[in-house]
Structures are given as C-alpha cells and as structure tokens.
N, C-alpha and C positions, 0 to 999 in steps of 0.2 A: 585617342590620346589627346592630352589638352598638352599644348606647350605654350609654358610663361616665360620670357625672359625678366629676370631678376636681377638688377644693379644690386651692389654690396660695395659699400666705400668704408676700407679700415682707416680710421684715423690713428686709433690707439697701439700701435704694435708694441708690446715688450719686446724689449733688445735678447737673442735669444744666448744667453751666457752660461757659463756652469752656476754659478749663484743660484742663478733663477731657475736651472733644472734641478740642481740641490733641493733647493727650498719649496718647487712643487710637487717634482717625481721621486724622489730619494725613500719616500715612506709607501708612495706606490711600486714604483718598476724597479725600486733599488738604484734610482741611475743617480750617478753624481756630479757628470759631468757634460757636456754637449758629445764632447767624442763616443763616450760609454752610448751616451742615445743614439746617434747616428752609429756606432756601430753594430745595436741591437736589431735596429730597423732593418739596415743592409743586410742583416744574417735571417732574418723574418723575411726578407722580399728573398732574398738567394733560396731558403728552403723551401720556402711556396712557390718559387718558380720549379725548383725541383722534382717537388709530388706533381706540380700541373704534368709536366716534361711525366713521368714517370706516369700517369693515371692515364696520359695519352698514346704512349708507347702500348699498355697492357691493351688499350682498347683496341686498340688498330693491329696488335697482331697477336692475338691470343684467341684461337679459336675455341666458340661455348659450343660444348656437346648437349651440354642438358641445361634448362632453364624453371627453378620452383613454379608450380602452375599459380602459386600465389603471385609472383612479380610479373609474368607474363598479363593475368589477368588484371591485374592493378593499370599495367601500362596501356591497355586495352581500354579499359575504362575512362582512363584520363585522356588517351584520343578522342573515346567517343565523345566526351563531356565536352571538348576544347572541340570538337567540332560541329556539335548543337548550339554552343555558343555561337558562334559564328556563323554560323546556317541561320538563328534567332537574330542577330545583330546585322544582317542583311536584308530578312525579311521584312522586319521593322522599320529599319530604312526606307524599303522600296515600296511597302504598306501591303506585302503578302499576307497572307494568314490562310489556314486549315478551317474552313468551318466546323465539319463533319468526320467526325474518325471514330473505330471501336476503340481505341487506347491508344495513351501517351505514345507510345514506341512507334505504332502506324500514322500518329498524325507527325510525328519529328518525322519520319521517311519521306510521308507524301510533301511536307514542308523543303526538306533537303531537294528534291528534284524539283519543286517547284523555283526555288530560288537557281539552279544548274538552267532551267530554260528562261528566266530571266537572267539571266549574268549572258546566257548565248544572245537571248534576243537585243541588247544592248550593251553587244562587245563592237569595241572599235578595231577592226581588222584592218591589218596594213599589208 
C-alpha cells in the first residue's frame, strides 16, 4: 500500500442554507430545505445502521445446513487466488522463484512452502 498525505484548504464554502439546498437539490432529492436534508440523511444512516445490525444478528446466529456447491466453490477460489497473491508478492520481495515444475498448480505449491521456510528462516522470535 502506498500512503500519501494530502492537504485540502477550502477557501470557498457556500453558507449551507434552504435557498441553496432549494436551488441545488430540489430537482434532484426533492429537498427543499436544510431540515428536509439533514433529516433524510439521519433516516439513510439510522436504516443502514439497521440492515448492518440486522445482517450481523442472521450471521452470527443462524445455523447453514446446506451451502450451493457453486458459492462454496467461488469462495475457495478466491482464497486460493488471495493467497497466491501473496505467496507471489513475498517471493518477489525476497527474490524466490521456482525454476522447474510440470504445471502452474505444482510450481505455486513448491513456491508457497518455499516462501513458509523463508518467513521461518527470518522470523524474529521473542
């Protein structure tokens, strides 16, 4: 990850009034007034927090009996993928590579354990 910090200096703020929600939001959100806005917002943050509340209750206590072999497999997949990345993105780092392999699938294996005894050979143990 690259991180920038970014100054931003507002000179220009429009004063935030009904006029000026009128005259910019009225054609888009219907709003006519600052109240009307801030009380649409409030009711958009209060339902969203709702469904989060509510999608997190089903998960945590709703036992799955059965799982489509199509979403099981999706999600399998996208491990494997998010963990060849990363298995790649340490190799590369550390300048590993596979020379020799019969196929893709056995040279990402012999790469994954190769980078596992490089990560032990140059763990700082406390």
């Amino acid at each position: 990850y690259i991180y920038r910090q970014i100054e931003l200096e507002l000179t220009d703020l429009t004063e935030l009034t009904d006029a000026y929600i009128f005259e910019n939001y009225f054609t888009i959100n219907n709003w006519y007034s600052v109240a009307q806005m801030r009380a649409k917002f409030e009711n958009y943050f209060k339902s969203d927090s709702i469904s989060d509340y509510i999608i997190d209750e089903l998960i945590a206590n709703t036992p799955v009996s059965s799982m489509p072999a199509a979403l099981t497999q999706y999600q399998t997949n996208a491990q494997i993928l998010k963990e060849s990345l990363v298995v790649q993105a340490i190799a590369e780092k550390a300048g590993l590579e596979i020379v020799s392999a019969n196929n893709p699938a056995q040279k990402q294996r012999s790469l994954k354990y190769k980078v596992i005894d490089y990560l032990k050979e140059h763990a700082i143990y406390e």
